[in-house]
C-alpha positions as CSV (number, residue, x, y, z in Angstrom):
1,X,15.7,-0.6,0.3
2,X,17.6,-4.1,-0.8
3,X,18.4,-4.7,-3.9
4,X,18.4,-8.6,-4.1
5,X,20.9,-9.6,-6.9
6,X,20.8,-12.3,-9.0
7,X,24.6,-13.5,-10.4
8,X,25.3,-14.9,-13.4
9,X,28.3,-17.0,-13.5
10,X,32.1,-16.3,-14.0
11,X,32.0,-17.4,-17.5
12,X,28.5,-15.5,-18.6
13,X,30.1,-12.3,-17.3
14,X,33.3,-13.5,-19.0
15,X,31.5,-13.5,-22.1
16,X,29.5,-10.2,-21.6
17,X,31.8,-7.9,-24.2
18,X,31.0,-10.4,-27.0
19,X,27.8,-11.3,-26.0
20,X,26.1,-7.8,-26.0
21,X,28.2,-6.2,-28.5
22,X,26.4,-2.5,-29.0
23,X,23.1,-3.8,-28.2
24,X,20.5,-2.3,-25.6
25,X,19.2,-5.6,-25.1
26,X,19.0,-5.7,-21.0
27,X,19.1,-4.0,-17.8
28,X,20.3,0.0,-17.5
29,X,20.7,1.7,-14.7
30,X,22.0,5.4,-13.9
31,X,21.1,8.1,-11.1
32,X,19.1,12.3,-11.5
33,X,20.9,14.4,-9.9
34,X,17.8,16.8,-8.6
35,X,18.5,19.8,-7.1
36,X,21.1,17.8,-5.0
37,X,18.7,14.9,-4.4
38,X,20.0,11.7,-6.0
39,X,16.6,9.3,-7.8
40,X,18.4,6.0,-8.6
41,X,16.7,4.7,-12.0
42,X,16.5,0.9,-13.7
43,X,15.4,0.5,-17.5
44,X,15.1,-3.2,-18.3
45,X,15.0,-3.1,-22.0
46,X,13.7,-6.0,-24.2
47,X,13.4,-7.1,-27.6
48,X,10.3,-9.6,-30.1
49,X,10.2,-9.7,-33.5
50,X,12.6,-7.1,-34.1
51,X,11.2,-4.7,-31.8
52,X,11.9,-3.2,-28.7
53,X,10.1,-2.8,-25.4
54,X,11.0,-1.9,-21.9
55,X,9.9,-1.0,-18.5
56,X,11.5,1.5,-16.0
57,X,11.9,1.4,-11.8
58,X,12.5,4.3,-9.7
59,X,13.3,2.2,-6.8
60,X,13.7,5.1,-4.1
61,X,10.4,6.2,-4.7
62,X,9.0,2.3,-4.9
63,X,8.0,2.4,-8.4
64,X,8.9,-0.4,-9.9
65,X,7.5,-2.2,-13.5
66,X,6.6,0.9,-15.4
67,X,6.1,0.3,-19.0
68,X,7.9,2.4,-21.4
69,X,5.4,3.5,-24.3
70,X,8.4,3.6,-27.0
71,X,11.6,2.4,-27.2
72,X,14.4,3.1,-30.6
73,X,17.6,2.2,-31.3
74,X,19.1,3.3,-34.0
75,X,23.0,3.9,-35.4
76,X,24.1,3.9,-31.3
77,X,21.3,6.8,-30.8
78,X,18.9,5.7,-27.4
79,X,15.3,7.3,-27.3
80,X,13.0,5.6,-24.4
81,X,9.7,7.2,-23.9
82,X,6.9,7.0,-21.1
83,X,3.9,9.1,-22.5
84,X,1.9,8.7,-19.5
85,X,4.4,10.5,-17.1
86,X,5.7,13.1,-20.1
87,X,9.3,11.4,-19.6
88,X,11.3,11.2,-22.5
89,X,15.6,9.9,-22.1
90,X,17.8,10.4,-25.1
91,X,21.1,9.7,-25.3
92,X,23.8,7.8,-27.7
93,X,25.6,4.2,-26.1
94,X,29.2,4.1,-26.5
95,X,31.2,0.7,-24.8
96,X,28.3,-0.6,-22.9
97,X,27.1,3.5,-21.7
98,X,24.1,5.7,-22.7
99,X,24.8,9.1,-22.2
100,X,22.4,11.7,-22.6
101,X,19.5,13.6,-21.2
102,X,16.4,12.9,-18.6
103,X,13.4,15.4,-19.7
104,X,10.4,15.4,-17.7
105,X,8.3,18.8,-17.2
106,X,10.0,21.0,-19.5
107,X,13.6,20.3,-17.3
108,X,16.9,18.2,-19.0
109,X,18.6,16.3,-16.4
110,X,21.9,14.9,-17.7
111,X,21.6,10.8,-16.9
112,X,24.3,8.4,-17.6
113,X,23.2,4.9,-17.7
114,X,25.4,1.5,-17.4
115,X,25.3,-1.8,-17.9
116,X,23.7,-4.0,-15.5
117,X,24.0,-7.5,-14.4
118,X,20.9,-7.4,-11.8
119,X,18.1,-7.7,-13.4
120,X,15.0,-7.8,-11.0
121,X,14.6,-5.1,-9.2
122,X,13.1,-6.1,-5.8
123,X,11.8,-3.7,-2.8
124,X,11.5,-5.9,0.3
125,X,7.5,-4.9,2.1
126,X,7.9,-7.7,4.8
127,X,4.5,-6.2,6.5
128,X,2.6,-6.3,3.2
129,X,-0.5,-9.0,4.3
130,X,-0.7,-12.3,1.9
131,X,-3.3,-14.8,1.9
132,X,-4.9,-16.5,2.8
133,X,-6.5,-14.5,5.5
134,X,-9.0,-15.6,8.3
135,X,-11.6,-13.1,7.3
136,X,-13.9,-12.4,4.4
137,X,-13.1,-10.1,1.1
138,X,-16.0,-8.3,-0.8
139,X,-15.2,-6.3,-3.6
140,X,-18.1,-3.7,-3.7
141,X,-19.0,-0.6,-5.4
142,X,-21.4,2.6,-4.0
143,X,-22.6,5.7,-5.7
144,X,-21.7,9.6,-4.5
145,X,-25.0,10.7,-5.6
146,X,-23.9,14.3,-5.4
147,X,-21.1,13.5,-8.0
148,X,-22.6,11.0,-10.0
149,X,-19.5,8.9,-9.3
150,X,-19.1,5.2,-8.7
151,X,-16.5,4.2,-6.0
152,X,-14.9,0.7,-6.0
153,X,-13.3,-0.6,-2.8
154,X,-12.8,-3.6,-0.7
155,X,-15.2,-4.2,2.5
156,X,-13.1,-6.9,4.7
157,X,-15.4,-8.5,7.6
158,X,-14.6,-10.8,9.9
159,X,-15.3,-14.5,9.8
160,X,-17.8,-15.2,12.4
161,X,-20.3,-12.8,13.5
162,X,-22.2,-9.8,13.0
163,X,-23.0,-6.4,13.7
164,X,-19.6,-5.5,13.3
165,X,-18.2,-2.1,14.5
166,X,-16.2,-0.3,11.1
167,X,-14.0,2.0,9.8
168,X,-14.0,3.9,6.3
169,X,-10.3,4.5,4.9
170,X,-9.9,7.9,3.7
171,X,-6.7,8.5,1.5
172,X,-4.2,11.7,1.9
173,X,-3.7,14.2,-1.2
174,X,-2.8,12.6,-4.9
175,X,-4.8,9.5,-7.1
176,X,-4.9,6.8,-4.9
177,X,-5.9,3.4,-4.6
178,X,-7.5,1.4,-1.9
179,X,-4.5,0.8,-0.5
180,X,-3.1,4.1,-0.3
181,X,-0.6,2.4,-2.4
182,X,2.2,5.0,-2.8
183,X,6.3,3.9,-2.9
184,X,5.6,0.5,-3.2
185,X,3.8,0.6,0.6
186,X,0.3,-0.7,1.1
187,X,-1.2,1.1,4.2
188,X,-4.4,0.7,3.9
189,X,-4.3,-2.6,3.1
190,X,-2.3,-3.3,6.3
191,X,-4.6,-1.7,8.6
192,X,-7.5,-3.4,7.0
193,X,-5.9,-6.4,7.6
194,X,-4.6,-5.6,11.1
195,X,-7.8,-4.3,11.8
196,X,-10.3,-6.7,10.6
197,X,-8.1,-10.0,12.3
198,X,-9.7,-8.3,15.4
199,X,-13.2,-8.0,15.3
200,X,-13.4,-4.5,12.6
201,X,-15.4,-4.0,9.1
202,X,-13.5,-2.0,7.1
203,X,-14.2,-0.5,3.9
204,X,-11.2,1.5,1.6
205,X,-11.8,2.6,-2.2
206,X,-9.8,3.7,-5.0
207,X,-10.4,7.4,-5.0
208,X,-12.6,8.7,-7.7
209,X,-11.2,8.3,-11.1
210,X,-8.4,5.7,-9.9
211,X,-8.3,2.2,-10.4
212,X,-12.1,0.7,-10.9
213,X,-13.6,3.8,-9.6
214,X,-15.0,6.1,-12.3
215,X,-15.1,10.0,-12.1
216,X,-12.2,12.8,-12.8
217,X,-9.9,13.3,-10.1
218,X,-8.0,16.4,-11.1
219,X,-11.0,18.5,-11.3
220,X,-12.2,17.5,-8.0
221,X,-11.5,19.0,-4.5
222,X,-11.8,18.3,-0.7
223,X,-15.5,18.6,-0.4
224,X,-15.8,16.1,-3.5
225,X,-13.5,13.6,-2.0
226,X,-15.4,14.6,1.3
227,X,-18.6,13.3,-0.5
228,X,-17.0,10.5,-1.8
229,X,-16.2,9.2,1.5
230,X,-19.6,10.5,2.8
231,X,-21.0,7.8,0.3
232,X,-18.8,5.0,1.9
233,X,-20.2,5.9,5.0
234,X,-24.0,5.6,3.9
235,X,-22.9,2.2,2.0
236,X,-21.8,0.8,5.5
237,X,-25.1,1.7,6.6
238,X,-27.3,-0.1,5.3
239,X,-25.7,-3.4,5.7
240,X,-26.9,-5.2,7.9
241,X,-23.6,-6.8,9.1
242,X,-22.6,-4.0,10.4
243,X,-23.2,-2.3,13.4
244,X,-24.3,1.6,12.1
245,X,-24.1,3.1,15.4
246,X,-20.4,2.1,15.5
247,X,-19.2,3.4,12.2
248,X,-16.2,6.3,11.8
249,X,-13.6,7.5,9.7
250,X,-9.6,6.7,9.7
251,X,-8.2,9.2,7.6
252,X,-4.6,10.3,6.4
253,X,-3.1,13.6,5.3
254,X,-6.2,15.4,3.5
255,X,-8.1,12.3,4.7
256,X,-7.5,13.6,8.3
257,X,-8.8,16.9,6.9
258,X,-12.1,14.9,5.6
259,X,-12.6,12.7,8.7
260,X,-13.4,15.7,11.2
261,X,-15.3,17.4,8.2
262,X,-17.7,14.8,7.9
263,X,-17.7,14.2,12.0
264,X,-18.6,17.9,12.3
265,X,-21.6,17.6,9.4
266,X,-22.9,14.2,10.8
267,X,-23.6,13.7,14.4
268,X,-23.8,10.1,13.6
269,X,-20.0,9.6,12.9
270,X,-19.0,7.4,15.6
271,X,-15.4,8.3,16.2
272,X,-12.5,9.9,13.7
273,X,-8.8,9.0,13.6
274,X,-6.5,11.5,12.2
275,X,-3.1,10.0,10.9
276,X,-0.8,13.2,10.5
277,X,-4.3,15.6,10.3
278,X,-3.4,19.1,9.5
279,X,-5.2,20.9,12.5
280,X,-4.0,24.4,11.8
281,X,-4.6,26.7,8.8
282,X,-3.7,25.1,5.4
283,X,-1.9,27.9,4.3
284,X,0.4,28.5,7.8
285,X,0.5,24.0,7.7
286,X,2.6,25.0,4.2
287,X,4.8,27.5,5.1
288,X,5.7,25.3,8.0
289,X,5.9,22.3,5.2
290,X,8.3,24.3,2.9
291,X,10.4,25.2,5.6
292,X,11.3,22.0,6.9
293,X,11.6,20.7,4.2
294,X,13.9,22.9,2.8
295,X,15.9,23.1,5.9
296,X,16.0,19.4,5.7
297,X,18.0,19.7,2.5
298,X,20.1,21.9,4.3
299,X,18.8,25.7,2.8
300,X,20.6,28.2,4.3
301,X,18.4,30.3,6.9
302,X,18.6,33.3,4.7
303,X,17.4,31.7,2.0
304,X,14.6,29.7,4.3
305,X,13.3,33.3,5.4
306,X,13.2,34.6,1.9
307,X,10.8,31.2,0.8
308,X,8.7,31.8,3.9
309,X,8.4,35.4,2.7
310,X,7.2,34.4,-0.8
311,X,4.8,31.6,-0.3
312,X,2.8,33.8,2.3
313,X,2.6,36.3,-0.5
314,X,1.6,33.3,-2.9
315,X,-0.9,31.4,-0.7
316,X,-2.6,35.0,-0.1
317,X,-3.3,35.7,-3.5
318,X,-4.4,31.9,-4.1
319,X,-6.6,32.5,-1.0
320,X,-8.0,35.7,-2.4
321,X,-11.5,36.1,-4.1
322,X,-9.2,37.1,-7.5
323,X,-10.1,35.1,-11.0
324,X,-7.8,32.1,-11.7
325,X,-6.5,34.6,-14.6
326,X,-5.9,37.7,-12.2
327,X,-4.2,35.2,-9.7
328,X,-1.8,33.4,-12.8
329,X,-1.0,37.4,-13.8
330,X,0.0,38.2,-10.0
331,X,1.8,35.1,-9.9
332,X,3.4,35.2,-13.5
333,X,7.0,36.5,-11.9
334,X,7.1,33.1,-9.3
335,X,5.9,30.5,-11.2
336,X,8.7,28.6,-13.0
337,X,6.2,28.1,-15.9
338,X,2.6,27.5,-17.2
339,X,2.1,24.5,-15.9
340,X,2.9,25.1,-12.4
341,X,1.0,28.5,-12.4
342,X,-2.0,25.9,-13.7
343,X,-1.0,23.8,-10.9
344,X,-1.6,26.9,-8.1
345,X,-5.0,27.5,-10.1
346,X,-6.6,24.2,-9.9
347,X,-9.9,23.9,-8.0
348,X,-8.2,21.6,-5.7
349,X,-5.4,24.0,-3.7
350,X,-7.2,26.9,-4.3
351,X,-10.2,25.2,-2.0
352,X,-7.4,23.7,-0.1
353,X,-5.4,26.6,0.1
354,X,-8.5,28.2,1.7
355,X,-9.3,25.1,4.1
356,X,-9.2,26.0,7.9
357,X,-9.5,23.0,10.1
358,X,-10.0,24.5,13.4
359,X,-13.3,25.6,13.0
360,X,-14.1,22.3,12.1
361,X,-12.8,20.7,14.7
362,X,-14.4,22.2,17.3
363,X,-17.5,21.6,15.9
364,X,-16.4,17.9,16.2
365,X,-18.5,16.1,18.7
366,X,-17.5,12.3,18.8
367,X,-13.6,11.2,19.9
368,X,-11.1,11.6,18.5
369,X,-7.8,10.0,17.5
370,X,-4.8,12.0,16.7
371,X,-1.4,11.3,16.0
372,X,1.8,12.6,14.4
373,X,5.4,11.6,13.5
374,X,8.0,14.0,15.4
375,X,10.2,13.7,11.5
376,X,7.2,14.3,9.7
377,X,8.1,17.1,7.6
378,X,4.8,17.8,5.5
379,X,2.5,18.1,8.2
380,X,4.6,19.0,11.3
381,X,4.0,17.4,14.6
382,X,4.6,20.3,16.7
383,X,1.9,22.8,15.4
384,X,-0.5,20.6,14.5
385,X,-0.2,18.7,17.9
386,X,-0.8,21.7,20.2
387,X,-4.1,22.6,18.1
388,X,-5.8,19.5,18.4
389,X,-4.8,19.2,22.5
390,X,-6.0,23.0,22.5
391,X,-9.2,22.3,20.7
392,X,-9.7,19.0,23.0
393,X,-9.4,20.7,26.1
394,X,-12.2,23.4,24.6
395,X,-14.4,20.6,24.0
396,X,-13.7,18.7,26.7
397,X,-13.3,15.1,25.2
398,X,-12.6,12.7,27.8
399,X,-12.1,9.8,25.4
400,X,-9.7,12.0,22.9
401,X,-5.9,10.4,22.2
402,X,-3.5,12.5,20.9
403,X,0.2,11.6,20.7
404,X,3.7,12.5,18.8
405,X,5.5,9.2,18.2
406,X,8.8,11.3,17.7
407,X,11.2,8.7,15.3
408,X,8.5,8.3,12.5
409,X,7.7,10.5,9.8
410,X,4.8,11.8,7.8
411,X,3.6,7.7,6.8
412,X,4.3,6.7,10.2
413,X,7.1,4.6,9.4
414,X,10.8,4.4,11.6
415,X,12.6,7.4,9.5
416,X,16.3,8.7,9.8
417,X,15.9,12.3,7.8
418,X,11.6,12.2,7.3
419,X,12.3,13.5,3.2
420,X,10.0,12.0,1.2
421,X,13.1,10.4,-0.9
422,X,13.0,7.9,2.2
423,X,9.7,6.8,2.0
424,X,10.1,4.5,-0.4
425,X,13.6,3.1,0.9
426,X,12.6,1.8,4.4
427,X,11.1,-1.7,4.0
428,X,8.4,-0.5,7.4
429,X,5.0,0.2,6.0
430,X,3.4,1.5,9.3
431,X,4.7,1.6,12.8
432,X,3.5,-1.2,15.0
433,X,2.9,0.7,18.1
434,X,0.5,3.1,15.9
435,X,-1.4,0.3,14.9
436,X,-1.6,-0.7,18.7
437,X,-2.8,2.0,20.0
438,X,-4.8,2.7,17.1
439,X,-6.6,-0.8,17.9
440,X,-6.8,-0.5,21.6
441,X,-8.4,3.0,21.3
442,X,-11.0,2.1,18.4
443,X,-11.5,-1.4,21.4
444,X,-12.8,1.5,23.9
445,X,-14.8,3.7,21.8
446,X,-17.0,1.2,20.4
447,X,-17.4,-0.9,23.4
């Protein structure tokens, strides 16, 4: 991540003191201190007609531009308030400091914020595409008949031609947009672009409920998303630009859950790509998750053992056939608090929770495209990797490509450590030599 800063001169700064006085007009920034992990944060704080506005960036995880809902300043006492995210900062500014507290989800992180001379906060995406592009952009929308959703999305076609072979994007786990926009990284919208500059249609969507696509996301799971993408699918098909016996799936994360599901319930699925595609048990994939994770932010081994110990008793009650109210009273002595025993009884990881890919995959017919980051640390490479060679030797797919491209983590980008405080750091969207081999594989199956 660069910061690019812009200088005033020698006699603004010179001036600052007396210019500013015990104002919070301008730009703020301090650090969380998160159980040891360190989230740099920027307020940019404004003022019209006597009242104040701001926006916030969390630059580390890409965010950048988020609006404040309230901002008061009153007798050297700070509030600054973002509804949407429950965050609330108070604190009191004394010689050009706020001190005070960070409260988000029922925790109070002390924050100290200074003065600041940058401010634009910019996060450098040098692979991002920008027009104009040699290919043509339809902004469409298709029904889920089974949900009574509409999903928006982007269909990119090449120039010239017709009967195009495609590719459906299918986002990983969380509200996402078309682009799988998440740490100020586009994805998607990369490997659209990548992929449609030679010869592909491809269709990605905001997931249901995000963006221009209507529908609740929180109260849907897998098999709804599943569906959704099962719509995009049948949308492809009866265009007739493209070519329907040369349509599949790309999927990420939970999208390489949904690729092989759909592969495996429609014979007519052309070819899946799994980018980092749990292909063991969801509830083994996140006791292996939590423990690299943790041991990435250097957890003793003791206390590594004791976590394992407790999320297999956790995931086996979630995976039970127990109420969501017997589960939260089982649970009551884990969960830090309401919410998050809400959080372990939401339709969506209790059916995920349950989810079991294997099965599914070797009910999967078509090829297959497989690929991990050796630093992925939320769906590990090793595991995973050895299921889907297992499975692919059981079903004997010749034109099967499965590989462990061991410097990148779980986005597929060149990582040092594979946390997810990286992510939005490194200025690589999506490895290259992914998207080659992605391209020359997708070349020979659809020849």
């Amino acid at each position: 991540m660069n910061i690019i800063k812009y200088i005033y001169t020698l006699f603004f700064i010179s001036m600052l003191p007396v210019a500013f006085g015990q104002n919070i007009i301008g730009t703020w920034k301090g650090s969380l201190d998160a159980s040891g992990q360190e989230i740099p944060l920027v307020f940019h704080i404004h003022q019209s007609n006597g009242k104040f506005s701001g926006k916030m960036d969390s630059p580390r995880q890409g965010a950048i531009g988020l609006p404040l809902s309230e901002v008061s300043f009153d007798k050297n006492q700070v509030m600054f308030k973002m509804a949407s995210a429950g965050i609330v900062f108070q604190g009191e500014l004394s010689k050009n400091v706020i001190t005070g507290l960070f409260q988000q989800g029922g925790g109070n992180i002390p924050l100290r914020l200074t003065r600041s001379l940058d401010t634009v906060t910019v996060i450098k995406r040098p692979q991002e595409p920008e027009g104009p592009f040699p290919y043509k952009e339809e902004n469409v929308t298709f029904e889920n008949p089974v949900s009574k959703v509409t999903l928006a999305g982007t269909l990119t076609l090449p120039a010239k031609g017709r009967n195009f072979p495609a590719v459906v994007l299918v986002t990983g786990s969380g509200p996402q947009n078309r682009d799988s926009e998440l740490f100020g990284h586009k994805p998607f919208k990369l490997i659209a672009d990548y992929l449609t500059r030679r010869g592909f249609a491809v269709l990605r969507y905001d997931d249901r409920g995000v963006g221009s696509s209507t529908g609740s996301f929180g109260t849907a799971t897998t098999r709804d998303f599943a569906n959704d993408a099962r719509a995009a699918i049948n949308f492809l098909r009866i265009r007739t630009d493209i070519n329907i016996r040369k349509i599949g799936v790309i999927g990420h994360s939970e999208g390489g859950m949904i690729a092989p599901l759909l592969a495996s319930e429609d014979k007519d699925v052309a070819f899946i790509a799994m980018l980092a595609g749990p292909a063991i048990a969801i509830d083994s994939l996140m006791v292996l998750q939590n423990y690299a994770i943790g041991k990435a932010y250097g957890m003793s081994e003791e206390k590594l053992q004791q976590a394992k110990v407790l999320n297999k008793r956790v995931y086996k009650v979630l995976k039970s056939n127990l109420s969501d109210e017997e589960v939260k009273k089982q649970l009551a002595d884990v969960a830090a608090n309401d919410k998050e025993l809400s959080e372990f009884t939401s339709k969506w990881f209790r059916y995920f929770i349950r989810f079991d890919p294997v099965p599914v995959l070797k009910a999967v017919k078509c090829p297959v495209f497989a690929v991990y980051g050796g630093k992925d640390l939320q769906v590990p490479a090793e595991q995973n990797l050895n299921s889907v060679y297992k499975i692919s030797e059981a079903n004997k797919h010749k034109m099967d490509f499965i590989k462990m491209y061991p410097d990148l983590n779980h986005l597929f980008q060149h990582a040092h450590t594979g946390l997810i405080n990286e992510y939005g750091e490194l200025e690589e969207t999506f490895s290259e030599d992914v998207l080659k081999d992605l391209f020359s594989w997708l070349k020979q199956v659809t020849k």
